[in-house]
N, C-alpha and C positions, 0 to 999 in steps of 0.2 A: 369528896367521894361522890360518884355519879350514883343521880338519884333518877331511875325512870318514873317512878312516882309524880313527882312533882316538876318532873321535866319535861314530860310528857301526856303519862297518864290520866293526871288531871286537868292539865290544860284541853284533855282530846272532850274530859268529860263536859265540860264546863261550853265548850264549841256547841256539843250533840246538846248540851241545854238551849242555845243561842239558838238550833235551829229548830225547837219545841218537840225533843226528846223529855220525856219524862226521867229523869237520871238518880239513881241510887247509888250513892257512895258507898260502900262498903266498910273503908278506912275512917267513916265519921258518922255515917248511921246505920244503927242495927235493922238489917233486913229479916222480916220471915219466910223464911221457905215456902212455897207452899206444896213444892212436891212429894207423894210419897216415897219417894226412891231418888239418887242423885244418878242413879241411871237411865234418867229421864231426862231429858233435855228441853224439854216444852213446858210452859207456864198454864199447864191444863186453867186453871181460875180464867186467867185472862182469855186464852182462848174462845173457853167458853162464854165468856160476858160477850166477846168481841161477836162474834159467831152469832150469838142471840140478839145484839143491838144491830147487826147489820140485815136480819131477817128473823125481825119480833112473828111472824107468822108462825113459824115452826111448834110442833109440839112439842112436848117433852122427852118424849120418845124418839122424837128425829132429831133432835138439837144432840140427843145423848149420840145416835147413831152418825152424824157427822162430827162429832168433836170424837169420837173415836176410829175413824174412818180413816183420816189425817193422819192419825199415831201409828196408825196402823199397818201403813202399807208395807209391803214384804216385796222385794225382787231381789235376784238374785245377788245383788251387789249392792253397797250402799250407792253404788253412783248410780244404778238404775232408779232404785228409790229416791233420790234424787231428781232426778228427771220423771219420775212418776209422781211426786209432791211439789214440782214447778209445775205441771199440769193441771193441777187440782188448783194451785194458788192463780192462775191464770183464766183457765176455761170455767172454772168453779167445778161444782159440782149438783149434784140433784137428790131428790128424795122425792115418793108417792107421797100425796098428802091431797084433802080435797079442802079447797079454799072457797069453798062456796060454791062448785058449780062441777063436782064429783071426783072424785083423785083420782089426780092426773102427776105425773113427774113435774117437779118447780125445781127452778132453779134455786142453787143455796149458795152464797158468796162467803170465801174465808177473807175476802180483804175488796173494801172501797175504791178502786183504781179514781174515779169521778171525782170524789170526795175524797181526798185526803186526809184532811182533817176527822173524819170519822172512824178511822182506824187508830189503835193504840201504840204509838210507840215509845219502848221504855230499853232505857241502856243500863247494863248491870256490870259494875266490876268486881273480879274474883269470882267466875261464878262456876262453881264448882260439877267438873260431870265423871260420873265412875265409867272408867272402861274396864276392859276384860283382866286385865293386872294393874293398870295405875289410873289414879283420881287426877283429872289435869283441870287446870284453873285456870283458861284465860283473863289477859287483863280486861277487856270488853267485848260483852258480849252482847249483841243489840236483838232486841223481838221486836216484831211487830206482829201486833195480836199472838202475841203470846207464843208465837214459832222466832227461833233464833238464826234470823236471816245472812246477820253478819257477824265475824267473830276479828276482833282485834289482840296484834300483841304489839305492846311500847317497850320501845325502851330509850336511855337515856341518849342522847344527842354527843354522851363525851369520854364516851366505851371506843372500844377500836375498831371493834366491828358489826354496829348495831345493826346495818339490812342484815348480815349474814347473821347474826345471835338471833333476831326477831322471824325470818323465815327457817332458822332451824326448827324453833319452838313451834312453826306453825307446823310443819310437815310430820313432827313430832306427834302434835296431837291428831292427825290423820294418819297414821301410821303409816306415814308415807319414806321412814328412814327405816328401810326394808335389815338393815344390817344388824337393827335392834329389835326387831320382832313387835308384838304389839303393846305398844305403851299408850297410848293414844286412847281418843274414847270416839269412833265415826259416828254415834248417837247424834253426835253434835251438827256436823255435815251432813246430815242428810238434807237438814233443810236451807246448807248455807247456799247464800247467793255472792257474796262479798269477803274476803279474808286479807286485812291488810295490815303489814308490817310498816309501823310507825316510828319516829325518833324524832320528832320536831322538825328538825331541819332535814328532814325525807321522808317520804312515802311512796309506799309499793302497793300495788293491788296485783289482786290474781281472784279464783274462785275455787270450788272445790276440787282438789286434785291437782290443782297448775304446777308445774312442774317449777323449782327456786328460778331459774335462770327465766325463767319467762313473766315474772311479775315486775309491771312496769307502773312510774310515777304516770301522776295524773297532771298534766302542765296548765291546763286551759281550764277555767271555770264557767267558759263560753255557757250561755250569753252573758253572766255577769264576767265582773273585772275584778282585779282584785281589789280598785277601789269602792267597790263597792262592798264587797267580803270586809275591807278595814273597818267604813261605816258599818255593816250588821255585827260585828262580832266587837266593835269598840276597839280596837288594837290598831297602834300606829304601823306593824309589821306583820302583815300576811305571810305565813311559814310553812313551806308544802303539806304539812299536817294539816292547816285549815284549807286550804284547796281539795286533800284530797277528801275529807269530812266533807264539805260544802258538796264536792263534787260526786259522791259517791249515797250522801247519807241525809243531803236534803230530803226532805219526807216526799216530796213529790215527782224528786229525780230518780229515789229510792224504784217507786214504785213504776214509773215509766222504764226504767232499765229491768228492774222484770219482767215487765210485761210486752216492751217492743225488744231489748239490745240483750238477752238471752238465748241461745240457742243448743242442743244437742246434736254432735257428729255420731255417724256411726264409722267406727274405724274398723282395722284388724284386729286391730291391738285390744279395741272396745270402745265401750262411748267414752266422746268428750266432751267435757263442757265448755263453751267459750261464751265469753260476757265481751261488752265493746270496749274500745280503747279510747281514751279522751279524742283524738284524731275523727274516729268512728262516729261516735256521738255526735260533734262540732258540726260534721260535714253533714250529717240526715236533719240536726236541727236547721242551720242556716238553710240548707234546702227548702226546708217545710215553712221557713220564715220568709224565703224570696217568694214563694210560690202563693203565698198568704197573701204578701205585700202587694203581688204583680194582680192578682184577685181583687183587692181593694182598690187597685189602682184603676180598673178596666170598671170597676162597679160606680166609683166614681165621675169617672171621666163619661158614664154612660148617662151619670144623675143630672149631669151639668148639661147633657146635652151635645158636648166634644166627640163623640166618640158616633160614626155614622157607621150604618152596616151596607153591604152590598145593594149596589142600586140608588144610595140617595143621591140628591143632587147636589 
């Protein structure tokens, strides 16, 4: 009998540990809530810890007013809010405050782009959000500092139709299968950046709102390989589920594809969001790599002396 659990699900969780997600099992340890309401979506605790270690200056009064700032935005759509909480998590944001030399606006950081490692990130399965009629449960749901960036659904590798069962559940919980009204909780999307249908042997990515037909595997783990994905994760068999983990949910690819390979359209129809395509990505990095290299090269060749400029002899 096919088991996404242990076909999938935990192997996905067990990766996001490999690549120093903090990971909570659900199916083997008792998690505490800490929300007041499951119609929240945010890890207000971690938020705020995160929020205050990334800008110990702050008072208690401002710490309060930007850890509710973030919760709070209002546009007219969730995907406006959306794009108006990729701004915030991007440009930062500010607060009056005098630091010693009269208040003035400081900048206030909801996430360490620099430092990686100074942000929180924690992966949670089953993790429960109320919408307007039904409480939906994705299988993973990934924060970092305490906003739930990416949302995962697994399923078994040995169903018949697991992209199409795994992106139905997705669009389900964005009430985006219009023929059934709203079942869904967008709580959850407003801060997504990443929403990928899993089954081992596939994976799909999209972001908020991508339409089924347009969610595409992630083939290239460029610059690594997959022999290298084998060595970090210990597995004699790289399976596009750790490709597209590696590829999508490295803590540090995480937050470079927020902050360079996201963008908002303005259409007819309304905004859209669109994130890069492995393709996309491959191509601006190796760029940035020749153009490094060809830099190094001319720095060099200038230290040794090889390299004359106009006019020598």
């Amino acid at each position: 009998m096919p088991n996404e659990y242990t076909e999938s699900e935990r192997p996905a969780l067990n990766t996001l540990h490999e690549l120093g997600w903090d990971v909570v099992d659900q199916q083997q340890t008792m998690w505490e809530d800490p929300r007041e309401t499951e119609s929240s979506a945010v890890l207000e605790p971690r938020l705020r810890d995160a929020v205050e270690d990334l800008n110990p200056w702050l008072t208690e009064n401002n710490l309060n007013k930007v850890v509710r700032e973030i919760q709070q935005v209002a546009g007219t759509s969730a995907m406006d809010e959306n794009e108006e909480i990729h701004e915030k998590l991007v440009r930062h944001t500010s607060v009056k405050q005098d630091r010693g030399h009269g208040a003035k606006h400081q900048t206030v950081k909801f996430i360490d782009y620099e430092t990686p490692e100074n942000n929180d990130f924690f992966a949670l399965n089953q993790f429960r959000v109320e919408g307007t009629v039904e409480t939906i449960k994705p299988d993973i749901v990934l924060f970092v500092n305490g906003l739930p960036l990416g949302v995962m659904e697994c399923k078994s590798p040995t169903v018949a139709e697991p992209r199409s069962d795994a992106l139905e559940q997705l669009q389900r919980y964005q009430n985006e299968r219009t023929e059934t009204g709203s079942e869904g909780a967008e709580e959850l999307f407003r801060y997504n950046q990443f929403s990928v249908a899993t089954w081992y042997e596939g994976a799909v990515m999209g972001t908020y709102k991508t339409p089924k037909n347009q969610y595409k595997p992630w083939r290239d783990p460029y610059p690594a390989t997959d022999e290298i994905l084998a060595d970090r994760f210990g597995v004699d068999y790289v399976s596009p589920q750790h490709r597209m983990l590696y590829a999508l949910f490295e803590p540090e690819r995480l937050l470079d594809q927020l902050r360079h390979f996201t963008v908002f359209e303005n259409k007819q129809s309304g905004t859209v969001k669109m994130v890069a395509r492995y393709q996309q990505y491959r191509a601006v990095h190796k760029a940035q790599n020749e153009s490094t290299n060809a830099a190094d090269r001319k720095h060099r060749a200038a230290s040794s002396g090889t390299l004359r400029g106009r006019g020598s002899p």
